[in-house]
C-alpha positions as CSV (number, residue, x, y, z in Angstrom):
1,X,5.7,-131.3,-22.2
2,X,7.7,-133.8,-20.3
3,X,7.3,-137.1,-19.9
4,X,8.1,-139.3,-17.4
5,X,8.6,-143.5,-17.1
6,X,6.0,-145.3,-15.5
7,X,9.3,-146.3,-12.8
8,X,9.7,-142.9,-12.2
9,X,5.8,-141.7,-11.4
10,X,5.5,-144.4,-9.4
11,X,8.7,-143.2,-7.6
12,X,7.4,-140.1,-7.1
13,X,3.7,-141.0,-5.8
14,X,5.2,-143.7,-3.1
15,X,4.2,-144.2,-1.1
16,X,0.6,-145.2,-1.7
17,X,-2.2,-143.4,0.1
18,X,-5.1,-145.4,1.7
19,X,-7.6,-143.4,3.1
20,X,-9.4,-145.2,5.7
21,X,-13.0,-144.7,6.7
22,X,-12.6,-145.2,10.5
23,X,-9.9,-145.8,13.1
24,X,-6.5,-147.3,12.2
25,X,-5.8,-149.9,14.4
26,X,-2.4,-151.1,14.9
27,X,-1.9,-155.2,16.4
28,X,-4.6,-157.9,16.1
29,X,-3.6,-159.7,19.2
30,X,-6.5,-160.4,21.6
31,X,-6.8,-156.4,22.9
32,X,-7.0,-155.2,18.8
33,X,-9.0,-157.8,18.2
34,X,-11.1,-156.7,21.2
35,X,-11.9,-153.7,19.4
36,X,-12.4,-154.7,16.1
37,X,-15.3,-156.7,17.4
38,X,-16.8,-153.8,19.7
39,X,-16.3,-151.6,16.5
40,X,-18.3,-154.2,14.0
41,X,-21.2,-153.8,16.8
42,X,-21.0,-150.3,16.6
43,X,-21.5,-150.0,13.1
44,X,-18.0,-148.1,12.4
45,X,-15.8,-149.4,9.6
46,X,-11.9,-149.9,10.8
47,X,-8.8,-150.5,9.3
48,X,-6.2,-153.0,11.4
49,X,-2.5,-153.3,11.0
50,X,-0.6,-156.6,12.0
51,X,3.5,-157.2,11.0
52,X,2.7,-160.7,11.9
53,X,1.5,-163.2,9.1
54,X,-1.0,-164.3,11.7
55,X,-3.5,-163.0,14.6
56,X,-1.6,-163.1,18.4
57,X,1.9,-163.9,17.1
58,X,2.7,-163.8,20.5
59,X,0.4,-166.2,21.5
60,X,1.0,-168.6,18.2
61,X,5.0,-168.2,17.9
62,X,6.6,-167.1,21.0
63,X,4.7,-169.0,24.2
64,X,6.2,-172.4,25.3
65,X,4.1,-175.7,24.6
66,X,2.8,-176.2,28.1
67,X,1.2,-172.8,29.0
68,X,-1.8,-172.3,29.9
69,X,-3.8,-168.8,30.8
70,X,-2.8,-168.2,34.8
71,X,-6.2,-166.9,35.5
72,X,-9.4,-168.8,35.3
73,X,-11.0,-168.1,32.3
74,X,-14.0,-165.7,33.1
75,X,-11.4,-163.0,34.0
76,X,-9.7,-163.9,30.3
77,X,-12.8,-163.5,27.5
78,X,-12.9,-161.2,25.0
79,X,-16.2,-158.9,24.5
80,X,-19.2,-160.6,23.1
81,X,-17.8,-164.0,23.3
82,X,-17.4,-166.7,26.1
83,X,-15.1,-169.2,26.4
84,X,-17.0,-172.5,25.6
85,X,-18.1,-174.5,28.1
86,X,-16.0,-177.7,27.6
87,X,-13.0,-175.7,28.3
88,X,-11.2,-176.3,31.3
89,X,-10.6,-173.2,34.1
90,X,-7.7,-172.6,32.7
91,X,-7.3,-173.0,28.9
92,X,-4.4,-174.5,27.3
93,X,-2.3,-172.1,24.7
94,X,-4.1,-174.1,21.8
95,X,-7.4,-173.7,23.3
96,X,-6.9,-170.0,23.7
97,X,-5.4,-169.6,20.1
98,X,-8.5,-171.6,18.8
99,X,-11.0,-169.2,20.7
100,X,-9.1,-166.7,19.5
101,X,-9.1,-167.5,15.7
102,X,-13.1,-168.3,16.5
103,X,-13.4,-165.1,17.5
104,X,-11.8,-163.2,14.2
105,X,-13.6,-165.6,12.4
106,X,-17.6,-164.8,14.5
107,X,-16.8,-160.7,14.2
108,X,-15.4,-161.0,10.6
109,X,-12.3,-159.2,11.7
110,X,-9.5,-159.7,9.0
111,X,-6.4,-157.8,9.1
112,X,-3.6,-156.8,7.0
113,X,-0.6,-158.9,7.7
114,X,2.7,-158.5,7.1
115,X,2.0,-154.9,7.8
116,X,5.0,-153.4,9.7
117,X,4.4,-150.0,10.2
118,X,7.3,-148.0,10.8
119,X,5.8,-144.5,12.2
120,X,2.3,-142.9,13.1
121,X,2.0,-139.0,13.2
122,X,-0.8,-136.8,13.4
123,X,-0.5,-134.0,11.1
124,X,-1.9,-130.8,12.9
125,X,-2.5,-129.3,9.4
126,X,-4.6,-131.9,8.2
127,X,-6.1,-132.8,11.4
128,X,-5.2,-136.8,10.2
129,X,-4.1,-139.7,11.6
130,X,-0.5,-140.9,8.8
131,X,1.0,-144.2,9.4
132,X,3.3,-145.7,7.3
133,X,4.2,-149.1,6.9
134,X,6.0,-151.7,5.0
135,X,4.9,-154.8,3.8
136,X,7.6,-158.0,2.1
137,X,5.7,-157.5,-1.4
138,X,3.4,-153.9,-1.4
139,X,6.2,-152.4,0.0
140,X,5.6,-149.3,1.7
141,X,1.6,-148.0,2.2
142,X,0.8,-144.8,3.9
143,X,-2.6,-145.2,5.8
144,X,-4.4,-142.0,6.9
145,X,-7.5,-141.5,8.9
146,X,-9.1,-139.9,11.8
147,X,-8.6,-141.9,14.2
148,X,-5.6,-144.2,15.8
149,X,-6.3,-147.1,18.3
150,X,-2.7,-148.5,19.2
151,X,-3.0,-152.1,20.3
152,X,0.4,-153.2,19.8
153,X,0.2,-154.1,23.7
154,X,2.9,-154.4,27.1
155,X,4.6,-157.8,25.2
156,X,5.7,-156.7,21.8
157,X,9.3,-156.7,22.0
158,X,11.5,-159.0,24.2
159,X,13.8,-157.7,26.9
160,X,17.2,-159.0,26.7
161,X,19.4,-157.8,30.3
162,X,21.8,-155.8,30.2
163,X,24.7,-158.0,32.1
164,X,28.1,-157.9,31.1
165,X,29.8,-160.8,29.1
166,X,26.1,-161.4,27.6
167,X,26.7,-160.3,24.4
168,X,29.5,-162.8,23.8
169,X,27.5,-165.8,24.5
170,X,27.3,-168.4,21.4
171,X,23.4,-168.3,19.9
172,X,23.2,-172.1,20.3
173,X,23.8,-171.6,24.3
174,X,21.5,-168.0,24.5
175,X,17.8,-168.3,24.2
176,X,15.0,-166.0,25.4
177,X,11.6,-167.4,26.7
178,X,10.4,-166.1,23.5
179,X,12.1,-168.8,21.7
180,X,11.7,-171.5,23.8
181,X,9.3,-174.3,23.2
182,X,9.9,-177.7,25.7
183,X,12.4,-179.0,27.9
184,X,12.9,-181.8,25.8
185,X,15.6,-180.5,23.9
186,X,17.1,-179.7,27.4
187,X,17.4,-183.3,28.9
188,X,20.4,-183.9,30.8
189,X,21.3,-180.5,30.6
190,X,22.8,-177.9,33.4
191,X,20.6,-174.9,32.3
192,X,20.2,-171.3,33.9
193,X,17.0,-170.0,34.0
194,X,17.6,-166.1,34.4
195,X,14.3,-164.7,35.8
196,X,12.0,-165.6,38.6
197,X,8.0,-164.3,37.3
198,X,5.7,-166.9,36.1
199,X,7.6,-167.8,32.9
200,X,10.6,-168.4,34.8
201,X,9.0,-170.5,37.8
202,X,7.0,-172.4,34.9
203,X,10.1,-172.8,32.1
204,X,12.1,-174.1,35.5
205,X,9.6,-176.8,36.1
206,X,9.1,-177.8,32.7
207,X,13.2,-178.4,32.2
208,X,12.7,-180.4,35.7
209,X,9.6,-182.7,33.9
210,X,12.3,-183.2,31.0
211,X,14.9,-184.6,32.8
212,X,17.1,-181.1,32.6
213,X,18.5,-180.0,35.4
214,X,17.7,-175.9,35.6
215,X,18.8,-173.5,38.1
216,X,16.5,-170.1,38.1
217,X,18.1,-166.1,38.8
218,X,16.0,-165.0,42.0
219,X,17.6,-160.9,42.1
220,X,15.0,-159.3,43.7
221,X,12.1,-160.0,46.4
222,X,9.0,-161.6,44.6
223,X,5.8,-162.2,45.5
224,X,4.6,-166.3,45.1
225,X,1.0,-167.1,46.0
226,X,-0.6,-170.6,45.3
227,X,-3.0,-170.7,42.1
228,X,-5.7,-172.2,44.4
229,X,-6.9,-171.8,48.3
230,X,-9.4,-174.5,49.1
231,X,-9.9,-174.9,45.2
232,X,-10.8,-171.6,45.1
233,X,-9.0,-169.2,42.4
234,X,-6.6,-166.9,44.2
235,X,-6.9,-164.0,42.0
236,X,-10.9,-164.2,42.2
237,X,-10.7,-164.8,45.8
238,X,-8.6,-161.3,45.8
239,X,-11.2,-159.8,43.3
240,X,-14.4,-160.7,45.8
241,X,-12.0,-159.4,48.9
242,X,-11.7,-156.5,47.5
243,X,-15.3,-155.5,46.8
244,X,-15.8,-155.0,50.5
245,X,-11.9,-154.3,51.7
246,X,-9.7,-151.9,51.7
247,X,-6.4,-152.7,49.3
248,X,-4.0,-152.7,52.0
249,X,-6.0,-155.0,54.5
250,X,-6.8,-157.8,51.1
251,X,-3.0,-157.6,50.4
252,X,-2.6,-159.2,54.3
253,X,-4.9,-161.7,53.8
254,X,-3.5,-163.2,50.2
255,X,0.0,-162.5,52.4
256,X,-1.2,-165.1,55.4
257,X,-2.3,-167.2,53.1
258,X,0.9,-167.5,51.3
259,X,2.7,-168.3,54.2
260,X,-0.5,-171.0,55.3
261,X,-0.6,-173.0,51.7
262,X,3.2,-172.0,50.9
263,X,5.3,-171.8,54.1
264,X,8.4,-169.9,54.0
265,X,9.9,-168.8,51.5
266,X,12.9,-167.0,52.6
267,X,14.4,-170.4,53.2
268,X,14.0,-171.2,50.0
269,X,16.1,-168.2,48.8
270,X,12.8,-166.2,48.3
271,X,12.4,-162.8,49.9
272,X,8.7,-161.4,50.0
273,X,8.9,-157.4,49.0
274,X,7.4,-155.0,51.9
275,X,4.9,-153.8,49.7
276,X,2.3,-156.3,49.0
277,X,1.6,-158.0,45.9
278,X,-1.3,-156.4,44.8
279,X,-0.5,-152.8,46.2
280,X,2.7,-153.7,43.8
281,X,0.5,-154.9,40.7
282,X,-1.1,-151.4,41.4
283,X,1.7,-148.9,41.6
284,X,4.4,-150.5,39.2
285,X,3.0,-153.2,37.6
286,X,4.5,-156.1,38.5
287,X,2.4,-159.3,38.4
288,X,2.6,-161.9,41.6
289,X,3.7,-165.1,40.5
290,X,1.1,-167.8,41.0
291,X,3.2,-171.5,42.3
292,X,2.1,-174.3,39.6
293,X,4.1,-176.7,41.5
294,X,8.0,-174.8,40.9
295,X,8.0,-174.3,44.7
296,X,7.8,-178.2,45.2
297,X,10.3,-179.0,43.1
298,X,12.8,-176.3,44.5
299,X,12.1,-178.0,47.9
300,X,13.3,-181.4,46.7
301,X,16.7,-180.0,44.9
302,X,15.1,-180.2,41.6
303,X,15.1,-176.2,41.1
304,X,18.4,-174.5,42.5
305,X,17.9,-170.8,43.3
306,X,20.8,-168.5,42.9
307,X,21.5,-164.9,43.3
308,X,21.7,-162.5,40.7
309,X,24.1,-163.0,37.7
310,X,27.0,-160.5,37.9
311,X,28.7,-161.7,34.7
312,X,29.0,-164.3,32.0
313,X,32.5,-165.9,31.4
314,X,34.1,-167.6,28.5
315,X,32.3,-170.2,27.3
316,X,29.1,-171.0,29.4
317,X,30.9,-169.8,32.6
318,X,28.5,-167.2,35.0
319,X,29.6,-165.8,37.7
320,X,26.8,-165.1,40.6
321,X,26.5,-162.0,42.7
322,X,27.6,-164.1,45.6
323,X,31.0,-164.6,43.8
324,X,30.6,-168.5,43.0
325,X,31.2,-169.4,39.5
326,X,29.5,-171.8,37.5
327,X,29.2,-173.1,34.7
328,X,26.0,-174.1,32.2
329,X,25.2,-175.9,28.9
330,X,22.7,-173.5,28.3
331,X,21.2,-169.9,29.3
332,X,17.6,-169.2,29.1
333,X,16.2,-165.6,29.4
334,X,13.0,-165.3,31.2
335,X,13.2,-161.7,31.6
336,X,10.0,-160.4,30.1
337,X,8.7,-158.0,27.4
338,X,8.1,-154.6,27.0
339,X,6.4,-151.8,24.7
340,X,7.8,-150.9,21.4
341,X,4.9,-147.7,20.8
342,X,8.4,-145.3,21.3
343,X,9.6,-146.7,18.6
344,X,7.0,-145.7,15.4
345,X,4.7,-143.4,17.6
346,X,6.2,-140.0,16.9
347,X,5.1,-136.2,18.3
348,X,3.2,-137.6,21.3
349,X,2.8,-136.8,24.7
350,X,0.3,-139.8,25.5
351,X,3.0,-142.2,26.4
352,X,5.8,-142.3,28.1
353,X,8.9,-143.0,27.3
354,X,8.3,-146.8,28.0
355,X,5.7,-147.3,25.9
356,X,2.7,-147.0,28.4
357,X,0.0,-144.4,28.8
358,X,1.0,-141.2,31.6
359,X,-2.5,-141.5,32.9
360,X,-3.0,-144.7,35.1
361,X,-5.8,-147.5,34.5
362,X,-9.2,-146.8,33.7
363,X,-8.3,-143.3,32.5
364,X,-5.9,-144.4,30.2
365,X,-7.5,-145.9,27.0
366,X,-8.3,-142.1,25.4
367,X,-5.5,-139.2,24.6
368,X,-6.0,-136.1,22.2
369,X,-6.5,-135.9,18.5
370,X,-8.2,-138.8,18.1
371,X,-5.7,-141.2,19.6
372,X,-6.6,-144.1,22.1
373,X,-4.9,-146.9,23.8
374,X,-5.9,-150.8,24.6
375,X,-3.7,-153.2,26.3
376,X,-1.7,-151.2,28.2
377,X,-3.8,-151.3,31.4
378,X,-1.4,-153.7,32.9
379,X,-4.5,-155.6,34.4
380,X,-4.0,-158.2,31.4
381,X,-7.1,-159.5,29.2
382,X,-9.9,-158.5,31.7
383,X,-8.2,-154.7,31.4
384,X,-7.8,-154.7,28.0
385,X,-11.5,-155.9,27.1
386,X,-12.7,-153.1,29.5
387,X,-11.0,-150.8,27.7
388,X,-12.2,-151.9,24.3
389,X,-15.5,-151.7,24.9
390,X,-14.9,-147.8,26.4
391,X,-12.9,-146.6,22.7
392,X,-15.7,-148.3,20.9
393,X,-18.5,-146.9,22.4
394,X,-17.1,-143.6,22.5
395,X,-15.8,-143.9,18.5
396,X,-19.4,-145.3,18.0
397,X,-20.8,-142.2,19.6
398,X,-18.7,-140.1,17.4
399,X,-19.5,-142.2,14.4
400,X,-23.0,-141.5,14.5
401,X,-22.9,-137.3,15.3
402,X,-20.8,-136.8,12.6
403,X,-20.4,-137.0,8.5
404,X,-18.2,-139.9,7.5
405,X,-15.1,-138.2,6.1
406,X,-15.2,-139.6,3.1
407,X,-14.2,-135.9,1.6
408,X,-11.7,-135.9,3.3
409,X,-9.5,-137.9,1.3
410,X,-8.4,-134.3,-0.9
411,X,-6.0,-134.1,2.2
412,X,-3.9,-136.7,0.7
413,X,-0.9,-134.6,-1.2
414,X,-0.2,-138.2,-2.8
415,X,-2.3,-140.7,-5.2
416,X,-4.7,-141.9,-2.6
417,X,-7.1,-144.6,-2.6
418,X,-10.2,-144.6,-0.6
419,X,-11.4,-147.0,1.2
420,X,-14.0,-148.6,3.6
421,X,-13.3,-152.1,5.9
């Protein structure tokens, strides 16, 4: 009979087996969190998965100070939960974060941080869900179940251009929106803002209320619409419209009214794309950026708007598509996020190969094998709470027709240790 070292079983049972009762759910920012809550009410145990150290990291570490939610906030609640009424149309960051952590705190929704998990697979011989992860102190855990709900969401990675000469910038002159937290560390400096959506138009005009003096990338047409027509929301003006409208003829309307609150904004450098701005929301995703007073600013010569960056120079030199060079004291990346599912989802053909379901919005929440999709809807938190209700309800359904599989756990070929959240 051989023995073996305590250091060496343990080597050879890593590493350790969680069986989970119910779906795995990986991110607890507002769309796993969505889910979590619909599950509670459902009666179906869950297991969820955050790298962070906290719920919506992205909301918490990697949003400037002065945002705010760019939609009213009816269009922005969560499942089972309004906003409260003191809150102001449009909650501030801190507001939302608070409703947020209220909302963990109402459902009883507590997830493992610090859990990175580095690949998801379902295993055709078992018929199970295995994701492993790693955590700073655990180290690695291997969580199998039935079910997979991947919440991880459109913004979990940032999206740093491709431009030549960008790799050679100094760390103290390169920041993405990401990082960024005020202008104030920005006064009296030149800065480039590269990137013209709603972060840019917003970072712009909060270097310009800090006494910085920014200049934003404008590369390709963009859609601008005011926030408000008559005090009325755009976006729910556009969402009553198009109860009774065809697509096409709503995207005319929120086009003439641009023009009628905005004027136009070709002569400000702007170019409006031929398809309109929600017909583009529809087909490739791209959001309309709603004007929280950037355009007013650019009118004055507070905001310059410059062509596309070809290259960066030595130093802090850039030179522009139009050929001028200039030069900056700082670069700021405003260029957006994107999926990271590609890159620990493995054996799937669910997604595609950026990170977003193959079948389009509201068909796109529920693949095979047990494996569903929130926050991916490109509709933002109105599409991802739709979509949450529609996994739990049909894991709920499932729940109650079948035999928990507890048994099930024998399909571990590792120690294993069953569990129920």
């Amino acid at each position: 009979m051989v023995l073996l070292s305590t250091d060496r079983m343990d080597s050879l049972f890593s590493p350790r087996c969680v069986w989970v009762n119910g779906p795995i759910i990986v991110g607890a920012g507002p769309s796993g969190l969505a889910v979590a809550a619909c599950l509670r009410e459902q009666g179906v145990p869950y297991v969820i998965l955050e790298r962070a150290d906290c719920i919506a990291s992205l909301w918490q570490k990697r949003t400037y100070d002065r945002l705010k939610l760019h939609l009213p906030k009816q269009f922005c609640e969560l499942p089972r939960m309004a906003f409260p009424e003191d809150y102001p149309e449009y909650p501030t960051r801190r507001q939302f974060i608070e409703y947020l952590e209220n909302y963990a705190t109402k459902f009883e929704i507590k997830p493992e941080f610090n859990s990175t998990v580095q690949s998801a697979r379902y295993d055709e011989t078992s018929g199970l869900w295995r994701v492993i992860t790693s955590t700073p102190d655990a180290g690695d855990m291997e969580y199998i179940g039935r079910w997979l709900v991947v919440a991880t969401g459109e913004n979990a990675e940032s999206v740093v251009p491709d431009i030549p000469g960008i790799d050679g910038l100094d760390a103290k002159v390169l920041t993405h929106v990401s990082d960024y937290k005020s202008g104030e560390v920005y006064r009296g400096k030149s800065v480039l803002v590269v990137g013209c959506g709603n972060s840019g138009m917003e970072v712009s005009l909060d270097l310009c209320d800090h006494g910085a003096k920014p200049a934003m990338v404008v590369r390709d047409a963009v859609h601008v619409l005011p926030r408000e027509v008559l005090g009325k929301s755009t976006f729910e003006l556009a969402v009553l419209l198009m109860r009774w409208l065809p697509l096409w003829i709503v995207d005319k309307i929120m086009v003439f009214l641009a023009w009628l609150v905005l004027g136009d904004l070709a002569k400000l450098g702007m170019r409006r794309p031929a398809t309109g701005p929600l017909e583009l929301k529809e087909t490739h995703g791209r959001t309309p950026v709603l004007d929280y007073g950037a355009l007013a600013r650019i009118r004055a010569g507070d905001i310059a708007v410059v062509p596309a960056v070809k290259s960066f120079g030595k130093g802090t030199q850039v030179e522009l598509a139009d050929g001028r060079v200039l030069s900056f004291d700082a670069v700021i990346l405003a260029t957006g996020y994107r999926s990271n599912v590609p890159q620990w989802l493995e054996g799937n053909d669910f997604f595609n190969k950026d990170g977003y379901p193959k079948v389009a919005f509201p068909h796109g929440w529920k693949g095979q094998s047990g494996l569903y999709a929130v926050g991916f809807t490109k509709r933002g938190l109105s599409g991802a709470s739709a979509d949450a209700v529609r996994i739990a309800k049909d894991l709920g359904n499932v729940w109650r027709e079948e035999t928990k599989p507890t048994k099930r756990a024998g399909a571990c070929h590792r120690r294993c240790i069953s569990v129920v959240f």
